[in-house]
C-alpha positions in Angstrom: 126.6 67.5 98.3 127.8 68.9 101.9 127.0 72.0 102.6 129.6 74.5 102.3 129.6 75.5 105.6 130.1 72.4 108.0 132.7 71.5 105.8 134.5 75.0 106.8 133.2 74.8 110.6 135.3 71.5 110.4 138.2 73.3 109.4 137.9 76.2 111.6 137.2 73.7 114.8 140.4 72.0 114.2 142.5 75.3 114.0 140.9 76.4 117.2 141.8 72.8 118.8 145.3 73.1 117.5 145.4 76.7 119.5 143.8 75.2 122.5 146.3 72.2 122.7 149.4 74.7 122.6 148.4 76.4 125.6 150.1 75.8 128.7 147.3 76.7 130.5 145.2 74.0 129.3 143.4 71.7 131.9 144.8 67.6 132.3 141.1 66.5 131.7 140.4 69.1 128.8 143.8 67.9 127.1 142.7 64.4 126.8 139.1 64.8 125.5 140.4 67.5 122.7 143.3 65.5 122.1 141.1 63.1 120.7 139.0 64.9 119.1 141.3 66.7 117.5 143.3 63.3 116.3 139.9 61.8 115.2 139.6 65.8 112.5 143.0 64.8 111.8 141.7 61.6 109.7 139.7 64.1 107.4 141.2 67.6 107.8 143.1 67.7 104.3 139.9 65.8 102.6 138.1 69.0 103.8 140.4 71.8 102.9 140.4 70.1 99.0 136.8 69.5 99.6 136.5 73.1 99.4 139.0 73.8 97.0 137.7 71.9 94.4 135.5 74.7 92.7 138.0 77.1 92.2 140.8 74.2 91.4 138.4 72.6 88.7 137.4 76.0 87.1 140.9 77.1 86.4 141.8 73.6 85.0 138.5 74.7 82.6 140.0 77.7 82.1 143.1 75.8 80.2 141.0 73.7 78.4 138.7 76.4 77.2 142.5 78.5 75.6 142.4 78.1 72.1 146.1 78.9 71.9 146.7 75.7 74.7 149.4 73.5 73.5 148.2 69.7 72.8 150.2 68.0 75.1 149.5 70.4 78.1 145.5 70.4 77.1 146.0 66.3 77.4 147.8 66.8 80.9 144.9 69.4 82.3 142.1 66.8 81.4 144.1 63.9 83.0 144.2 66.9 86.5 140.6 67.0 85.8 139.1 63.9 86.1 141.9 62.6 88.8 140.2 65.9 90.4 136.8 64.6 89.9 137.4 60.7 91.0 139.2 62.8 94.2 136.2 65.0 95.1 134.0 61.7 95.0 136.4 60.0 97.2 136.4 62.9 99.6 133.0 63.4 99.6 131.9 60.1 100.5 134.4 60.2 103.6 133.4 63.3 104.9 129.9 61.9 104.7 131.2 58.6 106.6 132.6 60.9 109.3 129.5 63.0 109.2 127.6 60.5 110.4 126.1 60.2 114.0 128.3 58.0 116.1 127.3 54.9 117.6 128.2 56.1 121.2 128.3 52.4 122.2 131.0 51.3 119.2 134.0 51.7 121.6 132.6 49.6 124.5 133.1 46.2 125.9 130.6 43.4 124.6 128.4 40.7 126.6 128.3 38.1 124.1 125.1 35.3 125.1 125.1 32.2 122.3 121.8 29.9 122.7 121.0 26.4 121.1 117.9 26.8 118.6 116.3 24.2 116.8 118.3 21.1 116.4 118.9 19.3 119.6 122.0 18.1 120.9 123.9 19.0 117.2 122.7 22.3 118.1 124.2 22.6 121.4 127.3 21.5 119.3 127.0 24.4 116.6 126.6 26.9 119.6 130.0 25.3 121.0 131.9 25.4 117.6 130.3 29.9 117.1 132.0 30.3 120.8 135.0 29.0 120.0 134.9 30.8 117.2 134.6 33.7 118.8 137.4 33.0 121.6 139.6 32.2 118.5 138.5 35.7 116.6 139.2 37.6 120.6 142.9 35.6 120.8 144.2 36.8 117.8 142.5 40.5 118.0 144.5 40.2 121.8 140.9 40.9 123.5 140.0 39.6 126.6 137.4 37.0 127.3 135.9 36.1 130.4 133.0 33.4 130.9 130.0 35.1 133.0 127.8 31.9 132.8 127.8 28.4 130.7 125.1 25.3 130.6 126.6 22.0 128.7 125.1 19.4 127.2 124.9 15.6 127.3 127.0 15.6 124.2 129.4 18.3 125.1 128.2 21.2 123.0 126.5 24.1 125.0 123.0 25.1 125.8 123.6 28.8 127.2 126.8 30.4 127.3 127.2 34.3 128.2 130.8 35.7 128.3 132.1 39.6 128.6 135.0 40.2 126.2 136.9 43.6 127.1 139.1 45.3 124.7 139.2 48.2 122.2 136.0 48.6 120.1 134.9 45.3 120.4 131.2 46.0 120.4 131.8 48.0 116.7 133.4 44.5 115.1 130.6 42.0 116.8 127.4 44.3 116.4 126.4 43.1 113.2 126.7 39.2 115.0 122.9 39.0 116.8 120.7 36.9 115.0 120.0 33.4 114.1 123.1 31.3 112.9 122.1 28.0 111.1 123.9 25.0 110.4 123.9 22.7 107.8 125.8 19.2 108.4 125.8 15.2 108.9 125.8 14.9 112.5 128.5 12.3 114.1 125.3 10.2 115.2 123.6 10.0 111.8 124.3 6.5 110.0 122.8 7.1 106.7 124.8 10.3 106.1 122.2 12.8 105.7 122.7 16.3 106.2 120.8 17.9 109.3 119.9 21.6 109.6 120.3 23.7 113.1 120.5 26.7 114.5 121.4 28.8 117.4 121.0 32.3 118.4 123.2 34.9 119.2 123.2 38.2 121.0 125.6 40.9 121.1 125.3 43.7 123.7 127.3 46.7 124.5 128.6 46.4 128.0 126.9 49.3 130.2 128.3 50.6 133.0 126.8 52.4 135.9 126.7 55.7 134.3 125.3 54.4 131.6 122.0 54.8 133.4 120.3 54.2 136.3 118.4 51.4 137.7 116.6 51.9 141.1 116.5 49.3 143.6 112.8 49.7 144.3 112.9 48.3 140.4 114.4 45.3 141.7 113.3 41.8 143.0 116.1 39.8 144.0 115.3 36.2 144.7 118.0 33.8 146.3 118.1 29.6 146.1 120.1 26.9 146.2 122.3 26.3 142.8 121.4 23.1 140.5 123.7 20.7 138.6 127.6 19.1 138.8 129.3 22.0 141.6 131.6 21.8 144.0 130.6 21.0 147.6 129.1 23.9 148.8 127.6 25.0 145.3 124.1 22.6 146.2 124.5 23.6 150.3 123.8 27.1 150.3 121.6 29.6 148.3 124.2 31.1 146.4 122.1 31.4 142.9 120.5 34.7 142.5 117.6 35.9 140.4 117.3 39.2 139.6 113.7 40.5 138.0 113.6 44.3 136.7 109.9 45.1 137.7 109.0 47.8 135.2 110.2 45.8 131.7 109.9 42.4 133.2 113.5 41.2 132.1 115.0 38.1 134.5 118.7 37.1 134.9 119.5 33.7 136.6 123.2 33.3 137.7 124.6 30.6 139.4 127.8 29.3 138.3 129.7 31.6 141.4 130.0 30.4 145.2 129.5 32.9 146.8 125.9 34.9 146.2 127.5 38.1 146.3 129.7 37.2 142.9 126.3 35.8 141.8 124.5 39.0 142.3 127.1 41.3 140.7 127.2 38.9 137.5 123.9 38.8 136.9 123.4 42.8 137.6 125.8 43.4 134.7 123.9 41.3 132.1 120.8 43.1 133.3 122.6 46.4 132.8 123.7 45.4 129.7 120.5 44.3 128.6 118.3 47.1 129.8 120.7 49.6 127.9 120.3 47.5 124.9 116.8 47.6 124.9 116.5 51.7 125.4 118.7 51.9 122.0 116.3 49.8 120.5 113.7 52.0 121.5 115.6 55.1 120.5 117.0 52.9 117.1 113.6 52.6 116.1 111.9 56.1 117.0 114.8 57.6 114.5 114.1 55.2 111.9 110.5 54.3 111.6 110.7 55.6 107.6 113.3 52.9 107.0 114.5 49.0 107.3 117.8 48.5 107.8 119.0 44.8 107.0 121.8 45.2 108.6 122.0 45.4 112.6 118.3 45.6 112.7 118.6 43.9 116.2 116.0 41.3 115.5 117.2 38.5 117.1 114.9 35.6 115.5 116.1 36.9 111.4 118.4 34.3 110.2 121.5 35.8 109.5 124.0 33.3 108.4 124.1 29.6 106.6 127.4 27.3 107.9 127.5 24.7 104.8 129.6 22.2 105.6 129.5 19.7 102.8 130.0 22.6 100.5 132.7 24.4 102.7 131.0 27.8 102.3 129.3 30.6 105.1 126.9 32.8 104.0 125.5 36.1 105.1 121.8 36.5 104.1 121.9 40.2 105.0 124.3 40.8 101.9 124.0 38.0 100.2 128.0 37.3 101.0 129.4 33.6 100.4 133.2 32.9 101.7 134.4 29.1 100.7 136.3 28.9 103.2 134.3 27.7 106.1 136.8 25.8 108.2 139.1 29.2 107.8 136.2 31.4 109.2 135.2 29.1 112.0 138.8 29.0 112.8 139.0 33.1 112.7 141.2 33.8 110.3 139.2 35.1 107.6 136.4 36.4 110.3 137.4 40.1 109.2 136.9 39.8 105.7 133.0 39.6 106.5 132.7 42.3 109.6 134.0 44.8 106.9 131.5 43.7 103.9 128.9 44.5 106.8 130.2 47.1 108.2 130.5 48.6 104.6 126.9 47.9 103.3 125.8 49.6 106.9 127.5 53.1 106.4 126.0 53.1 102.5 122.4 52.4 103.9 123.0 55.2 106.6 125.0 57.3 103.7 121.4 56.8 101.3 118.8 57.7 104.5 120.9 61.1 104.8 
């Protein structure tokens, strides 16, 4: 049960938000940030107010049924008000709860997606191909932006490494729950005798950081500078354009190269070392909070298998809640990609809603 009382500083917040907004004297900057929070009470506002009205609405419904002298037909009408009342307050409870929760401050932001081949060789490198274009596909139709920081492709075609930014609203919310080992399970175009080969590649999903995000000192830094390897244009072997950035104090590397000029090189790689050095602090923090509890969900443990592709069967499968879609070429294609992201979206607010 909420307590009475945040459910009624709720109420009494978005009254004095809806005075504040009226003013004409309210600042630009102040508008905007109350705006939203006063949009984001909106969702819940009349879930609180019968939140709070259900004692006194569900006692006087009692009342009815308790009057001997009730007619039939209204005493049948006030116990069909009574449990609609009761299924309500559940309903209203668990989404005050939802919106309750801490906020993932990072839910809203842009995502660095980085897709490795595992185990598997060259069909490997082809299964991290078909998750990225999986990906692109799931970003076209969701009208989000993607933009290739860095890619490595193998002999076959597939990829080795490939680490893109995609930019749009709450993108890092939907693709959270996507780090982790994805594995494959199919008769590879080479294979004569038609047996069915297993694979895998990794994924990792990090929230974009900015600058103010937090702060990395230079004296942190060792930035090392050499001549780019592999198919370039002219000048990419002629000049040490590739940069190598080293964070000192945690020891994390970033290589770019796929840029001209060393400057573009620099700035690329700085943002997946931002992005990665944020990450690893809310791991940090992720873990201090909940050293009393697993979560199977977004645990951030990159080497857990997460998901089964089955080809010969048709069917994907999330191991973290034990979801199976047969539709396999419709997921990998995008079009049923939501269906999961909500199963775990879902089964992560109820293991956050049971810690409370």
């Amino acid at each position: 049960m909420i307590p009475r009382k945040t459910i009624e500083e709720l109420i009494s917040k978005h009254s004095l938000l809806e005075k504040d907004l009226s003013s004409v004297n309210i600042d630009k900057k102040l508008f905007a940030e109350k705006s939203k929070e006063y949009s984001d009470l909106n969702e819940v506002i009349i879930d609180a107010k019968k939140y709070l009205s259900f004692d006194k609405d569900k006692t006087e419904l009692e009342k009815i049924l308790n009057d001997q002298n009730s007619d039939k037909e209204f005493l049948k009408m006030a116990e069909a008000e009574l449990r609609d009342l009761e299924s309500q307050y559940k309903k209203n409870e668990k989404k005050l709860k939802l919106f309750l929760l801490p906020k993932d401050e990072a839910d809203k932001k842009n995502a660095i997606i980085e897709i490795r081949a595992g185990t598997g060789g060259l069909e490997a490198s082809l299964f991290a191909s078909d998750l990225f274009k999986m990906y692109e596909k799931v970003s076209h139709k969701k009208k989000w932006n993607v933009e290739l920081i860095s890619i490595s492709k193998s002999e076959a075609g597939g990829l080795k490494e490939v680490i893109a930014s995609i930019k749009g609203p709450n993108i890092y919310s939907t693709l959270k729950y996507e780090s982790g080992v994805h594995r494959v399970q199919r008769v590879p175009d080479t294979e004569t005798q038609g047996r069915v080969h297993t694979s895998a590649a990794t994924v990792a999903v990090l929230p974009e950081a900015e600058e103010v995000d937090l702060k990395i000192n230079d004296s942190d830094l060792r930035i090392d500078v050499f001549r780019a390897g592999g198919p370039g244009g002219q000048s990419v072997n002629t000049t040490d354009s590739a940069v190598r950035i080293t964070h000192l104090p945690s020891g994390i590397s970033v290589s770019q190269q796929d840029e001209k000029s060393q400057h573009k090189n620099k700035a690329k790689g700085m943002k997946i070392l931002r992005s990665r050095l944020y990450e690893l602090e809310r791991s940090r923090i992720d873990q201090e909070r909940s050293k009393d509890r697993k979560s199977k969900i977004g645990s951030g443990d990159r080497s857990e298998r997460i998901r089964t592709y089955n080809f010969p069967q048709g069917r994907v499968t999330d191991h973290r809640i034990n979801l199976t879609l047969h539709k396999l070429e419709e997921f990998l294609a995008g079009e049923i990609f939501d269906e999961m992201i909500e199963s775990l979206t879902l089964q992560a607010q109820e293991e956050s809603l049971s810690s409370l």
